[in-house]
C-alpha positions as CSV (number, residue, x, y, z in Angstrom):
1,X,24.8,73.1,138.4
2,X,23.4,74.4,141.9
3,X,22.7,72.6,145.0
4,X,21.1,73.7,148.1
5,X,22.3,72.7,151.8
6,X,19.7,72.1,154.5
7,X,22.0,72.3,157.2
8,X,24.8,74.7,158.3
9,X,28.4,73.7,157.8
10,X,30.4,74.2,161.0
11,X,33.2,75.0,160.3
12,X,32.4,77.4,157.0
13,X,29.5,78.7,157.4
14,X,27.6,77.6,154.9
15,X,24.2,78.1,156.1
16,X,20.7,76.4,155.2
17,X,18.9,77.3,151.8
18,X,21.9,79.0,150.8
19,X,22.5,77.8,146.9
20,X,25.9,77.8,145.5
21,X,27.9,76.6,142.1
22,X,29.2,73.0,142.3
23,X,32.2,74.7,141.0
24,X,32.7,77.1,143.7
25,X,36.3,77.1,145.3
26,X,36.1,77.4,149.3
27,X,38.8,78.8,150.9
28,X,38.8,76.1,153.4
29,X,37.4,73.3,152.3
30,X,36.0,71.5,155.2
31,X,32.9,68.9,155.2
32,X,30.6,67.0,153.1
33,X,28.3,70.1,153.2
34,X,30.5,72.0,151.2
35,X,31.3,71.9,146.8
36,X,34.8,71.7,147.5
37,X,35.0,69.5,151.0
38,X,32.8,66.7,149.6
39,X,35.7,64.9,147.9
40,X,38.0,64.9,151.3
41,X,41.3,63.7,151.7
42,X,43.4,60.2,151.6
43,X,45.3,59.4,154.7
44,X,47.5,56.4,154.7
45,X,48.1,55.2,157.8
46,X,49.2,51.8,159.5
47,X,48.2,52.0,163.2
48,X,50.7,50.1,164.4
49,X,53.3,53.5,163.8
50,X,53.2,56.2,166.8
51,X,53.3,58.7,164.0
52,X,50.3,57.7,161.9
53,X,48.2,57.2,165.4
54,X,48.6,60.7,166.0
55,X,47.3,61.7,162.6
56,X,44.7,59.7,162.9
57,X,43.7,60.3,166.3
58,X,43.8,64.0,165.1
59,X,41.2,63.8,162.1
60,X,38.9,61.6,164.1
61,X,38.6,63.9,167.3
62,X,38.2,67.1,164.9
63,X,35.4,65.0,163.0
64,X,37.5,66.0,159.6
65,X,36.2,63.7,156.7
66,X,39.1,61.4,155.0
67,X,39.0,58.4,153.4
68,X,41.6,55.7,155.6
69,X,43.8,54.0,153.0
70,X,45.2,51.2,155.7
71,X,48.9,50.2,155.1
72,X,51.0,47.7,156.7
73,X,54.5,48.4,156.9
74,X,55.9,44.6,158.2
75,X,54.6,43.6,155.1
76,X,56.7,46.1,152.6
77,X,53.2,47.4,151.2
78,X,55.0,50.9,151.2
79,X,57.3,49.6,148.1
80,X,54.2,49.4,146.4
81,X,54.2,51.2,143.3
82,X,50.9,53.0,143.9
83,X,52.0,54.3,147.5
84,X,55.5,55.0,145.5
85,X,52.8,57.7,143.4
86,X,51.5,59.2,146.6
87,X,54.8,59.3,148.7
88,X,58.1,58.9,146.7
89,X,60.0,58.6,150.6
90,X,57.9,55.4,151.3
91,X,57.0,56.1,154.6
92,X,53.3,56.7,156.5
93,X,51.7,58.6,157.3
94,X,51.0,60.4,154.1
95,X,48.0,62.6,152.9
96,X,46.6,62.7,149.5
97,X,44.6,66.0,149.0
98,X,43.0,66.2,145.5
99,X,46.4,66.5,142.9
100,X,48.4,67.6,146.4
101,X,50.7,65.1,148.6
102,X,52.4,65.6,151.7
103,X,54.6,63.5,154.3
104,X,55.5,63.6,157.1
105,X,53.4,63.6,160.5
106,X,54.1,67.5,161.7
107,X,53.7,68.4,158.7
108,X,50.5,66.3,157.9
109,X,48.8,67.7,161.3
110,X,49.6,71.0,160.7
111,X,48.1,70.9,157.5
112,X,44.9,69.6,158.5
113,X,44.5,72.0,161.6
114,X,44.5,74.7,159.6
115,X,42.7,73.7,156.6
116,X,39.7,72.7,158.7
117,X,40.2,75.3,160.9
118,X,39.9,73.0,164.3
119,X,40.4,74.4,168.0
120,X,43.2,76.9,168.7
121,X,44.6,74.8,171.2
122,X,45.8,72.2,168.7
123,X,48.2,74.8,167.0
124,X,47.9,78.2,168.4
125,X,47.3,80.9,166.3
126,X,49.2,82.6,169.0
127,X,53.2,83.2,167.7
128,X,54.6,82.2,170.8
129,X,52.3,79.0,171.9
130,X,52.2,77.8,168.3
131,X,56.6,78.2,168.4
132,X,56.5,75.7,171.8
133,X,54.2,73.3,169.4
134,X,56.6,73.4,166.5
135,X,59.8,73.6,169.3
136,X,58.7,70.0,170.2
137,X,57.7,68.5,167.1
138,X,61.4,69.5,166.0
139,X,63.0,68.0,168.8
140,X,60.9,64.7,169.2
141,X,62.4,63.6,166.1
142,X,66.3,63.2,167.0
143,X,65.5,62.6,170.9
144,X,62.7,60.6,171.8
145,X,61.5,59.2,168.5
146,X,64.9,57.6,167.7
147,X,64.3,55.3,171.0
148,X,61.1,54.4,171.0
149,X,62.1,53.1,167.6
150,X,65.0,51.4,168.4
151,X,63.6,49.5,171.0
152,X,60.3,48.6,169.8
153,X,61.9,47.0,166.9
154,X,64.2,45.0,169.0
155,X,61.6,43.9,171.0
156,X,59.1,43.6,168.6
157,X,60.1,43.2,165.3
158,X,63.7,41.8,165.3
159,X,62.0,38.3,166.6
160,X,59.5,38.6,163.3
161,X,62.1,39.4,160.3
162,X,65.1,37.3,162.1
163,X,63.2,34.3,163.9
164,X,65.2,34.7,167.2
165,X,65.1,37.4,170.2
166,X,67.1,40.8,169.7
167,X,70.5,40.3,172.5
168,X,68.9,41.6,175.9
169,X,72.2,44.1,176.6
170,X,71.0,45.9,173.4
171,X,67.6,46.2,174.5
172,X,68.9,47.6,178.0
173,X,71.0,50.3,176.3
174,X,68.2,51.1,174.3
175,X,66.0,51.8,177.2
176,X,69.4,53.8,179.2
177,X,69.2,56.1,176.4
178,X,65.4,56.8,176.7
179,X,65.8,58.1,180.2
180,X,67.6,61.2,179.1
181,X,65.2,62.7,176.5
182,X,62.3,61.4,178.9
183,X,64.1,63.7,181.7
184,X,63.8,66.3,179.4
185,X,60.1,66.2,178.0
186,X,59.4,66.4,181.9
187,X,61.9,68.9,182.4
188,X,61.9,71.2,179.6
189,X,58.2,70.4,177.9
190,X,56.0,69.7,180.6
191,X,57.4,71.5,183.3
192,X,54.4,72.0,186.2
193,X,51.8,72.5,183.2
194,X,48.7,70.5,182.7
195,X,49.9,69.8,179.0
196,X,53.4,70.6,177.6
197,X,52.3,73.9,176.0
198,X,49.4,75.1,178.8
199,X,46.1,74.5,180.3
200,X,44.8,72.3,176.6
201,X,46.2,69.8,174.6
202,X,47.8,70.1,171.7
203,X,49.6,68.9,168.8
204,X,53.1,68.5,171.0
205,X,50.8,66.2,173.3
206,X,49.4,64.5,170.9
207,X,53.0,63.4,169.1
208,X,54.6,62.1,172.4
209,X,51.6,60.5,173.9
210,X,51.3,58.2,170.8
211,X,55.7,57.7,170.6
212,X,55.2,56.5,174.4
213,X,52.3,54.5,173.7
214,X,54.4,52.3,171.6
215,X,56.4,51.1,174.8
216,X,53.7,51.2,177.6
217,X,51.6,48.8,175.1
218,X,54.3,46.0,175.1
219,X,55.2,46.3,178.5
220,X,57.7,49.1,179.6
221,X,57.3,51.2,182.7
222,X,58.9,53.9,181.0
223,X,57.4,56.4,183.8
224,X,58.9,54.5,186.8
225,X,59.6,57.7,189.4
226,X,58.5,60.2,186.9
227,X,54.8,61.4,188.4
228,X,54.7,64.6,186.4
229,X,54.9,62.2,183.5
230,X,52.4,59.8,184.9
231,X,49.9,62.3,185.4
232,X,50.4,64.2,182.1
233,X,49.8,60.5,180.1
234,X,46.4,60.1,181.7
235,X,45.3,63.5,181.6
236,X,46.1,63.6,177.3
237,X,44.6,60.0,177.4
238,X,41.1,61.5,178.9
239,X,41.1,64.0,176.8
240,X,41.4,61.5,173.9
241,X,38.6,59.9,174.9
242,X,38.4,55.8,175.7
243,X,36.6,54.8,173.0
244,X,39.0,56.6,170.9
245,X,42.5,55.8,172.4
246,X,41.1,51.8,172.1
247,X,40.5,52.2,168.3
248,X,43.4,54.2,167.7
249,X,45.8,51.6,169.9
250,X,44.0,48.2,169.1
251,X,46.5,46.7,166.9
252,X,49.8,47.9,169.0
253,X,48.2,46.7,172.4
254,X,47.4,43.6,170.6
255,X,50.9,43.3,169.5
256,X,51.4,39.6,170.4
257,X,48.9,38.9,167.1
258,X,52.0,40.4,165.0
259,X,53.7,36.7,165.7
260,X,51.4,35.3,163.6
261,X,51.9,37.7,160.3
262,X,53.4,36.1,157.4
263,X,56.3,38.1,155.9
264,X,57.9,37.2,152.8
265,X,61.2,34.9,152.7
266,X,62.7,37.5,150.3
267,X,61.7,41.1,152.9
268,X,63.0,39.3,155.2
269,X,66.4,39.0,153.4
270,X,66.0,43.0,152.6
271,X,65.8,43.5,156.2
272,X,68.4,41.4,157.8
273,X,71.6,43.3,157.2
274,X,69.0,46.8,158.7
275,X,68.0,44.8,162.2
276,X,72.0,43.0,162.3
277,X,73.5,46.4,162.5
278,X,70.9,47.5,165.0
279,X,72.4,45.0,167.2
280,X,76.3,45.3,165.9
């Protein structure tokens, strides 16, 4: 079976008229132009994570095709045994590409950028730009990542699963221990550059902007005395776009709606001795 595309693909080159097999393997895969792009890929993705914002601001600024499979953690919907197919780990985001999975955010955005090919400046083709990218993305998770967790779910999510407020000392330690790996993303990351890799954004930004985003939407000044930091937020905001960042952020700066979720009595019970040791 042939087909012929009246347009030009983008980012492969197809061009207009040109008439190729259905069953033609690309080497990249890209857009609804293209035999082996039309299917696209899964992405499931609850917004209300840092992690699976930054995914899926990443696919929507690259215009990259995917079909959004929405999940919602608070209600245990990872335990499902369909997602347990997809991602045995039980965590978001995960991708679902044709017979392939994959989990894990860094991992997840790195596929994409270089499957679809997308902008250098994401992930640098260059050795020692794209190291600084990956140096972060490696770091984030045991320094700032752990925090933002830790006290989002106190604040947030301890009062859903446990019908009373988290203990306000925990919360306060919780918040002590973001000020050192904050130091350091200004110190070591950012530095006195536009974005913590250069002059353009990239994945690195991308990551912490959404981890920080978690805290700024339910009320922490995280950046009190940190300008550098101030700065760098709005400028990877703009570059997002408004429109975007509001789509991508709706249900986390809306977080007061999350009092209203119903939770089953019995997750609740799974999660109690998790959240009681968080505040031990």
């Amino acid at each position: 079976m042939e087909r012929s595309f009246s347009s030009v693909c983008p980012l492969c080159s197809y061009s207009q008229g040109q008439v190729v097999s259905a069953s033609t393997q690309h080497l990249s895969p890209c857009c609804s132009l293209c035999p082996a792009g039309r299917m696209g890929i899964e992405l499931y993705l609850d917004l209300l994570s840092p992690p699976c914002r930054s995914v899926y601001i990443f696919v929507k600024k690259n215009n990259i095709p995917f079909t959004f499979k929405q999940m919602e953690v608070l209600k245990g919907q990872q335990h499902s045994v369909g997602f347990g197919k997809v991602n045995i780990l039980r965590k978001v985001p995960a991708l679902k590409d044709g017979g392939f999975t994959l989990a894990e955010s860094p991992a997840i955005l790195a596929y994409l950028s270089q499957k679809y090919k997308t902008p250098d400046h994401w992930y640098p083709l260059d050795m020692k730009k794209r190291a600084r990218v990956d140096e972060y993305l490696s770091w984030q998770h045991s320094a700032i990542r752990p925090s933002v967790f830790k006290i989002f779910w106190l604040k947030v999510v301890f009062p859903l699963y446990m019908d009373q407020t988290a203990p306000e000392e925990k919360l306060q330690e919780a918040l002590e221990d973001l000020a050192i790996p904050l130091k350091q993303l200004e110190e070591k990351f950012l530095q006195d550059k536009p974005f913590l890799v250069g002059n353009m954004i990239s994945l690195a930004d991308l990551v912490a902007f959404t981890d920080l985003m978690q805290l700024i939407a339910i009320g922490y000044n995280i950046f009190e005395n940190m300008p550098k930091l101030v700065e760098w937020h709005n400028r990877v905001k703009k570059t997002v776009g408004k429109e975007l960042f509001q789509e991508a952020h709706k249900v986390i700066l809306n977080f007061q709606d999350l009092n209203s979720m119903l939770i089953e009595p019995q997750l609740k019970e799974q999660m109690k001795p998790r959240l009681l040791k968080m505040v031990a």
